[in-house]
C-alpha positions as CSV (number, residue, x, y, z in Angstrom):
1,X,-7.5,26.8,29.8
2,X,-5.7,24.8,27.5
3,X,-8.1,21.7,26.0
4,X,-6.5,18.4,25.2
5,X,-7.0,16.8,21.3
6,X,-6.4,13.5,20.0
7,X,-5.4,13.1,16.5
8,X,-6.0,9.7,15.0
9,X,-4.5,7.9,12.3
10,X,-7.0,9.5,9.3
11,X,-8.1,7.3,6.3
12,X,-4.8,7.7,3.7
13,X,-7.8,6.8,1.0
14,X,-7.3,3.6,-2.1
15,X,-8.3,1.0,1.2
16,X,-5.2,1.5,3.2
17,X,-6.0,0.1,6.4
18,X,-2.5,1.0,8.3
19,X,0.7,2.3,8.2
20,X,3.9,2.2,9.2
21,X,5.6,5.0,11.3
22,X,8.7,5.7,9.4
23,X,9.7,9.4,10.6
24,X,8.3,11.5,13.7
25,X,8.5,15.0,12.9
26,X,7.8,16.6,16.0
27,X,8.4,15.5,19.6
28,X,6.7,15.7,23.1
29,X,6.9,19.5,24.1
30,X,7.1,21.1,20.4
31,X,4.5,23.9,19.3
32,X,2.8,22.8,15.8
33,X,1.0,25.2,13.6
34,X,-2.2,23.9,11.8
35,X,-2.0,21.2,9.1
36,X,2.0,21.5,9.8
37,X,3.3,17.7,8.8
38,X,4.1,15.7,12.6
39,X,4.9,12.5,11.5
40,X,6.2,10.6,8.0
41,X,4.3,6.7,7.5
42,X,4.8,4.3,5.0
43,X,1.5,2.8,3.7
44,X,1.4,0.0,1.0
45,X,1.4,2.6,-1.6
46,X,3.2,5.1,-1.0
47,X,5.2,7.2,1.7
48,X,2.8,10.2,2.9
49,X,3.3,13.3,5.6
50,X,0.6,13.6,7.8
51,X,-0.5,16.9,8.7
52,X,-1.9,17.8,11.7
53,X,-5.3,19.4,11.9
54,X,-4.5,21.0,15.3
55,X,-2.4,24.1,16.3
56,X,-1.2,24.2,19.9
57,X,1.5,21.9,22.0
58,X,2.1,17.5,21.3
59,X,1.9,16.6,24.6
60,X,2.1,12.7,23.4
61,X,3.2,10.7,20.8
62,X,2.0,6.9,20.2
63,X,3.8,4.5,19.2
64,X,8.2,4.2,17.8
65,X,9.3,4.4,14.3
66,X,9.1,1.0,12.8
67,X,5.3,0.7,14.4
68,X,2.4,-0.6,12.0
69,X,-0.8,1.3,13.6
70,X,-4.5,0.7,12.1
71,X,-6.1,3.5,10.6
72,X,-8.2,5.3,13.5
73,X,-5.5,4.6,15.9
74,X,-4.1,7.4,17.9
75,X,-1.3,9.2,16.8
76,X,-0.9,11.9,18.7
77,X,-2.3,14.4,21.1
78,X,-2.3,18.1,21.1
79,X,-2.9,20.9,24.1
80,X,-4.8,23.4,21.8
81,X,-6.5,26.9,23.1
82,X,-4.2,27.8,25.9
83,X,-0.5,29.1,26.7
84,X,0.5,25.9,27.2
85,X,2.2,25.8,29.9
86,X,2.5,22.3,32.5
87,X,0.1,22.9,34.8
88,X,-2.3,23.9,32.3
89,X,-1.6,20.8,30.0
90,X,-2.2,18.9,33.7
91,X,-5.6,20.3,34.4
92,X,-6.5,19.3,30.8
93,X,-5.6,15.8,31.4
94,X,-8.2,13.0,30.8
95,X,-10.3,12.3,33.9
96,X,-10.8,16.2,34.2
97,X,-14.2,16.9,35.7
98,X,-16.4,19.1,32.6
99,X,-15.9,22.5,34.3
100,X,-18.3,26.1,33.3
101,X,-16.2,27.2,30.8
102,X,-15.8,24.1,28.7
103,X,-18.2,25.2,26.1
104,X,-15.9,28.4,25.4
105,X,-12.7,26.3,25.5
106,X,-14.5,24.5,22.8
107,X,-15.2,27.6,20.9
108,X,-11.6,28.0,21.5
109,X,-10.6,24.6,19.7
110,X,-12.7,25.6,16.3
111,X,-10.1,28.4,15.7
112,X,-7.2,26.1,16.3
113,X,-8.4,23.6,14.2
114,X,-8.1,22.4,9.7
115,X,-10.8,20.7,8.5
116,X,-8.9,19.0,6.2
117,X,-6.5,16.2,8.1
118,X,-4.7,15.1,4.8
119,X,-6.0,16.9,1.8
120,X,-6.9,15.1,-1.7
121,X,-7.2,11.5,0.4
122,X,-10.9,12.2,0.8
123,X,-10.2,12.7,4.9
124,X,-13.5,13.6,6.6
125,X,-14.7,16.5,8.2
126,X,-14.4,18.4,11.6
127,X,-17.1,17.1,14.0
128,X,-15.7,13.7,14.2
129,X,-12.0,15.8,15.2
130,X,-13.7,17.7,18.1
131,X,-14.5,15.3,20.6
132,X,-13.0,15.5,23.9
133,X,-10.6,12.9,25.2
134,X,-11.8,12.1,28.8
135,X,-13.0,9.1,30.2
136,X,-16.3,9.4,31.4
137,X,-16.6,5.4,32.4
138,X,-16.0,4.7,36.1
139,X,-15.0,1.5,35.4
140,X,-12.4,2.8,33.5
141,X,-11.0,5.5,35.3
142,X,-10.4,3.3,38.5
143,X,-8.4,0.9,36.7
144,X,-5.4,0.3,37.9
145,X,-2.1,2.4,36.6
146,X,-0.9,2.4,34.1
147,X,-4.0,1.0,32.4
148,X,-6.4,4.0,32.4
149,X,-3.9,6.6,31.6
150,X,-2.3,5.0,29.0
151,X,-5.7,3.8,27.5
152,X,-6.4,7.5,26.4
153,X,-2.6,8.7,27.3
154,X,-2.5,12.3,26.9
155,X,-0.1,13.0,29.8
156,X,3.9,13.5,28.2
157,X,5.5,11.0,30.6
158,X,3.3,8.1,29.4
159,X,3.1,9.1,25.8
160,X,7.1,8.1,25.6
161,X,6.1,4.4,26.4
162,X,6.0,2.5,23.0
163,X,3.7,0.1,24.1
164,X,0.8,3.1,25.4
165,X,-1.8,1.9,23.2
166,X,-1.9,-1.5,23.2
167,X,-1.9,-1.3,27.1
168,X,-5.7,-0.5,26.8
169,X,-6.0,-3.1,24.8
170,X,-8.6,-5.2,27.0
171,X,-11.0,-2.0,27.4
172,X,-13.1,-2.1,24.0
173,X,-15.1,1.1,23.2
174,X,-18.6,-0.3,24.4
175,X,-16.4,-0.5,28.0
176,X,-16.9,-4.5,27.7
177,X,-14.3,-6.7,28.4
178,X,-12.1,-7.5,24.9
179,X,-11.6,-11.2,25.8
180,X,-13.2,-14.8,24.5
181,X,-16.9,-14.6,24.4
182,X,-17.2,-10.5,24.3
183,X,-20.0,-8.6,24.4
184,X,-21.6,-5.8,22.0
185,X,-19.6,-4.6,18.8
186,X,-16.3,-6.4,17.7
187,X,-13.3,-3.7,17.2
188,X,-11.9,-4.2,13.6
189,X,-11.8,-1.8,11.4
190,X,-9.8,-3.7,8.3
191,X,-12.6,-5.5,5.8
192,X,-10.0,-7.4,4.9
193,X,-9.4,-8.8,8.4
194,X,-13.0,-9.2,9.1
195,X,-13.3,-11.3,5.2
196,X,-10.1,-13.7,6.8
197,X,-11.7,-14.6,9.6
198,X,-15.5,-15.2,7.9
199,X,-13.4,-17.4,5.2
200,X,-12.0,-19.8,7.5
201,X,-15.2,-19.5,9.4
202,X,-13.6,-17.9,12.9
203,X,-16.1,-16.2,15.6
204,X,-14.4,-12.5,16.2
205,X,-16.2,-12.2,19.5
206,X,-13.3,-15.5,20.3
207,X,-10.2,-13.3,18.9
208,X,-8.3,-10.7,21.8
209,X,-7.0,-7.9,20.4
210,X,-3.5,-6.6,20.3
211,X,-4.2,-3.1,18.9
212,X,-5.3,0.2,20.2
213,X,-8.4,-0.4,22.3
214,X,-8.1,-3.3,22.0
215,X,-8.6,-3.0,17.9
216,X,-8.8,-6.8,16.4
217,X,-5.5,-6.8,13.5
218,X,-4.6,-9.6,11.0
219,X,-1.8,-10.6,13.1
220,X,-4.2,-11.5,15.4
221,X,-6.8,-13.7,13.1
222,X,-3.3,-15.2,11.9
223,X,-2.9,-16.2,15.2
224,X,-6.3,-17.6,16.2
225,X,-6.3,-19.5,12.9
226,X,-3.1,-20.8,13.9
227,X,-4.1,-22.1,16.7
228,X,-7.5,-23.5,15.6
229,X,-5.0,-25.3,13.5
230,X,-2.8,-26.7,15.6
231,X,-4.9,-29.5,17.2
232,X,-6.0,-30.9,14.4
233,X,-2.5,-31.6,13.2
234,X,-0.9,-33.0,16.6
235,X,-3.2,-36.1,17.3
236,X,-1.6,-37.8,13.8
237,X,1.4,-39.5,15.5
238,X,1.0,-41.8,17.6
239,X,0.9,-40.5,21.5
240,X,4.3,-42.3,23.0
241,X,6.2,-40.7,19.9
242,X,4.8,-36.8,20.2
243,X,6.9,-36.0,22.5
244,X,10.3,-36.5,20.2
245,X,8.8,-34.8,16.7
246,X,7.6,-31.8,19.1
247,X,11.0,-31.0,20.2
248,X,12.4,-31.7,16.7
249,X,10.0,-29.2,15.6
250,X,10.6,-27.2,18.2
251,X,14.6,-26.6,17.5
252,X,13.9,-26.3,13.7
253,X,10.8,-23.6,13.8
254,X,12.8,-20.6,15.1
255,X,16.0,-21.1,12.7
256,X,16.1,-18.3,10.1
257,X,15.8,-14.5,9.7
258,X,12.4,-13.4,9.8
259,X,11.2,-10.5,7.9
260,X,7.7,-8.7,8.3
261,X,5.2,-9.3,5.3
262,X,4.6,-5.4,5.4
263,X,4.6,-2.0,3.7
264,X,5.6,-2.1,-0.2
265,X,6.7,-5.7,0.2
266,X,3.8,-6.9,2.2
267,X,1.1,-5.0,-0.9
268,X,3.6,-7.3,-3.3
269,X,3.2,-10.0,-1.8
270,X,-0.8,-10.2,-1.3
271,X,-1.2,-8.5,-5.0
272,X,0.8,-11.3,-6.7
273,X,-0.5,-14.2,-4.5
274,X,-4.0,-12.8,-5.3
275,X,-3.0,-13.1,-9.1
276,X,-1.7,-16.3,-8.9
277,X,-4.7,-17.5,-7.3
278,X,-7.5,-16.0,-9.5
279,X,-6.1,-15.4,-12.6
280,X,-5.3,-18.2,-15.1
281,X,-2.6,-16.8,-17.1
282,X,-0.4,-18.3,-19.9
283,X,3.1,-17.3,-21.3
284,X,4.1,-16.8,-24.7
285,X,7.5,-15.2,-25.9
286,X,9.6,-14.4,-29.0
287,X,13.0,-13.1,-30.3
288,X,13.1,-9.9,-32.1
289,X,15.5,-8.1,-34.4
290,X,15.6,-4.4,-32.5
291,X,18.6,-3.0,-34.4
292,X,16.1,-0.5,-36.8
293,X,14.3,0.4,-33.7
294,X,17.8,1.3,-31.9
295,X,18.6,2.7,-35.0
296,X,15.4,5.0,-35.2
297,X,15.9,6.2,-31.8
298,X,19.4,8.0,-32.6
299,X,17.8,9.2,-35.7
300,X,15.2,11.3,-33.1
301,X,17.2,12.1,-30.6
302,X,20.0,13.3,-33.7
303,X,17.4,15.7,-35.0
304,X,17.0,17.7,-31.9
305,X,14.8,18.3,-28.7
306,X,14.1,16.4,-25.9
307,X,16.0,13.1,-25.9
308,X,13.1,10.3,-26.4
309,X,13.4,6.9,-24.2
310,X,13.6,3.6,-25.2
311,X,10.9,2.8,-22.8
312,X,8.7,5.6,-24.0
313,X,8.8,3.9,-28.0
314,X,8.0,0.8,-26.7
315,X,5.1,2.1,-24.8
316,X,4.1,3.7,-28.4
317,X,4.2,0.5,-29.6
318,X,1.9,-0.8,-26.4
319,X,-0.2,1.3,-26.9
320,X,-1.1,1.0,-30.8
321,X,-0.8,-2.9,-30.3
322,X,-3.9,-3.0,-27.5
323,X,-6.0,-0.7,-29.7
324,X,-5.9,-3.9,-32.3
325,X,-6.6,-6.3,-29.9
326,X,-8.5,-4.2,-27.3
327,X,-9.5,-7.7,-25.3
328,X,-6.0,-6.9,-23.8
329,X,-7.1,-4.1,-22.0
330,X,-9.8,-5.1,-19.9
331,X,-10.2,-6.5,-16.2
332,X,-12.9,-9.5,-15.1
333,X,-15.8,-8.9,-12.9
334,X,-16.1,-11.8,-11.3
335,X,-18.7,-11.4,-9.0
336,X,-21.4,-10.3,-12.2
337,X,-18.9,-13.2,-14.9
338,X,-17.9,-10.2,-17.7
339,X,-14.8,-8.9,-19.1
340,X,-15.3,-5.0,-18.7
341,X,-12.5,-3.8,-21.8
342,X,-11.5,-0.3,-20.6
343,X,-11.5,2.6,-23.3
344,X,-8.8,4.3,-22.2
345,X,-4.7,3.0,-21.6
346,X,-3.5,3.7,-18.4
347,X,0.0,2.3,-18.9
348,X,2.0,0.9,-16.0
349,X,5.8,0.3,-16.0
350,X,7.3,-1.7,-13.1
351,X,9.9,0.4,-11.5
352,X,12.8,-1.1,-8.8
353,X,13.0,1.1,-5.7
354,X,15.0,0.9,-2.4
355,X,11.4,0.4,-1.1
356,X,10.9,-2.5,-3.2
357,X,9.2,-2.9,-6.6
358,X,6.2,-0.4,-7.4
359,X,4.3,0.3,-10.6
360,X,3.4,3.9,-11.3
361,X,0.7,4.2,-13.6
362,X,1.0,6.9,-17.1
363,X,-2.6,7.8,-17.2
364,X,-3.9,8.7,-21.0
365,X,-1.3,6.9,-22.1
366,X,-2.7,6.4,-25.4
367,X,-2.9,10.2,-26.0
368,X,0.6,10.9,-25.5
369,X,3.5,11.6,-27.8
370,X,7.1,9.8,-27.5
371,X,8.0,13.8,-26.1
372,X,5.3,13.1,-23.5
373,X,5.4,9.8,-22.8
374,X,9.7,10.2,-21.9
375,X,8.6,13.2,-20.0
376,X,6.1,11.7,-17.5
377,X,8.0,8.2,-17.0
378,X,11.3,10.5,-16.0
379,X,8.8,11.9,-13.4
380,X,7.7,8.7,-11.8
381,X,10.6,7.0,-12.2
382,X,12.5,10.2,-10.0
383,X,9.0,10.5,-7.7
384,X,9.6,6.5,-7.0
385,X,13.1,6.9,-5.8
386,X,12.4,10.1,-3.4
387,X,9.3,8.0,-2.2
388,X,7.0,10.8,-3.5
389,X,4.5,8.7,-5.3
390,X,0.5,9.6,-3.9
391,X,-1.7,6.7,-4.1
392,X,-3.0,8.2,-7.0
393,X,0.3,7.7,-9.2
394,X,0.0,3.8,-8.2
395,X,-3.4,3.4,-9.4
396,X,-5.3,2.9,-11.9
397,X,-3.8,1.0,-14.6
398,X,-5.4,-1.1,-17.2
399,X,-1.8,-2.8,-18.9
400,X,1.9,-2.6,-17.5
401,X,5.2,-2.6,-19.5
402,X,7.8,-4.4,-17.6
403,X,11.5,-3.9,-18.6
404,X,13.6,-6.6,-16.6
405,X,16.0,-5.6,-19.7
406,X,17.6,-3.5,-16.8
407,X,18.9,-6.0,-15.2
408,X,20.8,-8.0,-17.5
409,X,18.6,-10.9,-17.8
410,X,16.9,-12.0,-21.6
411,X,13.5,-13.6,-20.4
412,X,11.0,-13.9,-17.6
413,X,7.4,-15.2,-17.1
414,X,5.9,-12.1,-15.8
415,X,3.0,-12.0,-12.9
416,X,0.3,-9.9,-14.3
417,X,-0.1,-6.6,-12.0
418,X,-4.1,-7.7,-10.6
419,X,-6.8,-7.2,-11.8
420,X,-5.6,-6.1,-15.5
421,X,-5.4,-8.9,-18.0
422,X,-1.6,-9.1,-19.4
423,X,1.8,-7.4,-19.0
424,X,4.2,-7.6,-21.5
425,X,7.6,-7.8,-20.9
426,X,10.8,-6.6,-22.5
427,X,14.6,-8.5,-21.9
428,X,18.0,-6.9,-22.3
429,X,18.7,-5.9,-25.8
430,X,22.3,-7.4,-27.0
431,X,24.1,-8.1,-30.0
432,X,23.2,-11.7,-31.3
433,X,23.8,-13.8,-34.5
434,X,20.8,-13.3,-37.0
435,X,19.9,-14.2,-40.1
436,X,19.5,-10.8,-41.8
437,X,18.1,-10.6,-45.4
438,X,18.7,-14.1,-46.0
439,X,22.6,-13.9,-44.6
440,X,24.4,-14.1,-41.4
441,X,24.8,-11.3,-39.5
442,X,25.0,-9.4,-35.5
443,X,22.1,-7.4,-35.0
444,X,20.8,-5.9,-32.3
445,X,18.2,-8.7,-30.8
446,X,15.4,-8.8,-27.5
447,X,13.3,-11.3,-26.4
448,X,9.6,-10.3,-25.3
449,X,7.5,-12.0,-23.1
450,X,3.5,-11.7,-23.3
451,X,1.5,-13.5,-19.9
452,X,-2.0,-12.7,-20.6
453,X,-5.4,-13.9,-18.7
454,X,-6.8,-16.9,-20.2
455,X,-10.2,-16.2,-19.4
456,X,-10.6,-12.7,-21.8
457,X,-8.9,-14.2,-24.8
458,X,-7.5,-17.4,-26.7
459,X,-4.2,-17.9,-27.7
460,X,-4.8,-16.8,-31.3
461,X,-5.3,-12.8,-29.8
462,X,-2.5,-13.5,-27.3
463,X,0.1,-14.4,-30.3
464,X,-1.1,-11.7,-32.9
465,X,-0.6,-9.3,-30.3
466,X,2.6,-10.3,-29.4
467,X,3.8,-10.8,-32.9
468,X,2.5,-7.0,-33.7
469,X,4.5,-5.7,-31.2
470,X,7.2,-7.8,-32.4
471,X,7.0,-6.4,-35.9
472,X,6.6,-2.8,-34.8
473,X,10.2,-3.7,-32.7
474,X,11.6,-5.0,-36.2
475,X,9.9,-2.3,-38.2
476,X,9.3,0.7,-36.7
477,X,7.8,2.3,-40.0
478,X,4.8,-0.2,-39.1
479,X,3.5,2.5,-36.7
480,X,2.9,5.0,-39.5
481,X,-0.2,3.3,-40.4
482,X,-1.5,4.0,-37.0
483,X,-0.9,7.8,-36.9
């Protein structure tokens, strides 16, 4: 007799705490084999394929492409240990009565089953992927349709409704009602969510759910804060004038596309507010004569072998720069007040995507040649376009190179990439009027821009750095002193 499996939304690792259903890969009715990919989600990181620990038949999927779903939500279900067929998936519907043989079918499921749900993002093991889906609560299996099918939803006609798992949304796992003034444990699973609401000082055990079982999400917080808000703010005019700024308001509020805060651009967004808001940075900038660095380039690539990157000798130049002024490669504890300076440079480079803008991260940067360094930021660069970067490629970095060169613009004030302590930033290398060897000439001329974090280092380290780099840009030969 076929057994019924539910295969939830495992932990993509780095403190992802959803994703976003881009691609199903399998539909209701379809065999899969073990740890065969089903579906294709977008986390803030990167795009991942989740396999599927579970051999047998889908016999429902949760939620449409475009869906944001918690980690721990259901995903899918899977008839595992029989042929298959209808009436067999029927009789392993939720709400099945335990029959004689269900300790064999469960013998059954260990052979049809991967211990690892998505390997190298630290997934756990197989006891917590063995539990039978039934519900054992009479409360809840007398609940009107479709409330208690869909709240565990392994049957194939319900699984095609996109809203199936929020409509269990009022039945929390303790079998307590999810409303204002709940009983026993709260559902959230996001620490982040959970930190929001303790913040602004908001009870949890007030906030309704929208999520599967009636999971507590940040859209909801946003929306109890919101509210909490609102009543403060509406007693300021005067009451026989409300009534005309409230429609006012009214007519203006919707105008305007709205676009989700999610994915890549949402991870943007809350990574550069966070920088903004904690780290005191400064700009500093200055004009440099590239033309013998140009010019030393062509030399290289003249001579033979790989072809070496601009990018790669400016990251040689990075990299020799931060081990002068190693303050510039360090992060802030805040919590214990110390500047931790790193030992090793894990260099990022900021990289534009039809995602949106991600970082990849070179790790050992510092131990790399201009052959190596050209080499791994051709990977990334290619990974980030085919959405292939793993969390592990977006990690990790201690200093980012950002060339805005690319898009023809000369200067910027660049957002450092939190927590590291500075980026430095190259413009658009052009031919300029100069004053070469005491005459007038064109040379070849960039401007870089250095925002740094006031708190590990003064403006003196901030401008030597900068004007090293600088000089290493004007004379490459500088560098020899280094190697």
């Amino acid at each position: 007799m076929a057994q019924v499996l539910e295969f939830k939304l495992p932990d993509l690792g780095e403190g992802l705490t959803e994703a976003e259903i881009v691609r199903w890969l399998v539909g209701v009715g379809d065999v899969v084999a073990i740890d065969q990919p089903v579906v294709e989600v977008e986390t803030a990181k990167a795009m991942v394929e989740v396999p599927c620990p579970y051999g047998g038949v889908v016999t429902a999927r949760y939620g449409e492409e475009g869906t944001e779903l918690p980690v721990g939500a259901p995903l899918l279900t899977v008839a595992v240990g029989g042929t298959g067929a209808p009436e067999e998936l029927a009789e392993a519907a939720p709400g099945t009565a335990p029959t004689a043989g269900e300790g064999a079918a469960e013998s059954a499921v260990s052979s049809e089953y991967s211990g690892n749900v998505l390997v190298g993002y630290g997934t756990a093991g197989p006891a917590a992927r063995r539990r039978r889906v039934r519900h054992e609560s009479p409360a809840v299996a007398k609940a009107p349709a479709p409330a208690a099918p869909v709240a565990q939803a392994p049957a194939a006609p319900v699984a095609q409704a996109p809203a199936a798992p929020v409509a269990s949304a009022p039945v929390a796992e303790s079998g307590t009602e999810s409303g204002t003034g709940r009983e026993g444990p709260v559902p959230v699973i996001s620490p982040l969510v959970r930190k929001l609401a303790r913040d602004r000082g908001l009870d949890l055990r007030e906030v309704r759910g929208s999520g599967p079982e009636g999971l507590i999400l940040r859209a909801d917080v946003e929306l109890a804060l919101a509210a909490l808000d609102r009543p403060a703010a509406a007693p300021a005019p005067a009451p026989a004038r409300a009534a005309a700024p409230a429609t006012s308001s009214a007519v203006v509020a919707p105008a305007g596309e709205r676009v989700p805060l999610r994915g890549v651009r949402g991870a943007v967004a809350d990574k550069l507010s966070r920088s903004r808001t904690e780290i005191p940075d400064a700009t500093c900038w200055v004009d440099a004569d590239a033309t013998e660095l140009m010019a030393t380039r062509t030399a290289m690539n003249a001579a033979g072998g790989p072809k070496i990157s601009l990018l790669a000798l400016l990251a040689r130049i990075c990299v020799h720069a931060l081990v002068r002024f190693p303050e510039l490669n360090s992060t802030v504890d805040t919590a214990a007040r110390e500047i931790v300076r790193l030992p090793d440079v894990h260099l990022g480079f900021a990289a534009q995507t039809p995602r949106g803008l991600v970082v990849p991260v070179v790790k050992d940067a510092g131990t790399r040649t201009a052959e190596s360094l050209t080499a791994e930021f051709a990977r990334l660069t290619e990974a980030a376009r085919e959405s292939a970067l793993t969390p592990a490629d977006l990690t990790g970095g201690t200093f980012t190179l950002n060339n805005y060169g690319v898009f023809g613009v000369d200067g910027s004030t660049p957002i450092i990439n939190h927590p590291e302590a500075a980026m430095l930033g190259v413009g658009r290398i052009i031919p300029k009027p100069w004053v070469h060897q005491g005459e007038l000439a064109v040379r070849q001329v960039v401007q870089l821009s250095f925002t740094f974090d006031h708190r590990v280092c003064d403006g003196g380290t901030a401008g030597g750095f900068l004007r090293y780099v600088a000089d290493c840009v004007e004379q490459p030969a500088v560098l020899l002193r280094t190697l």
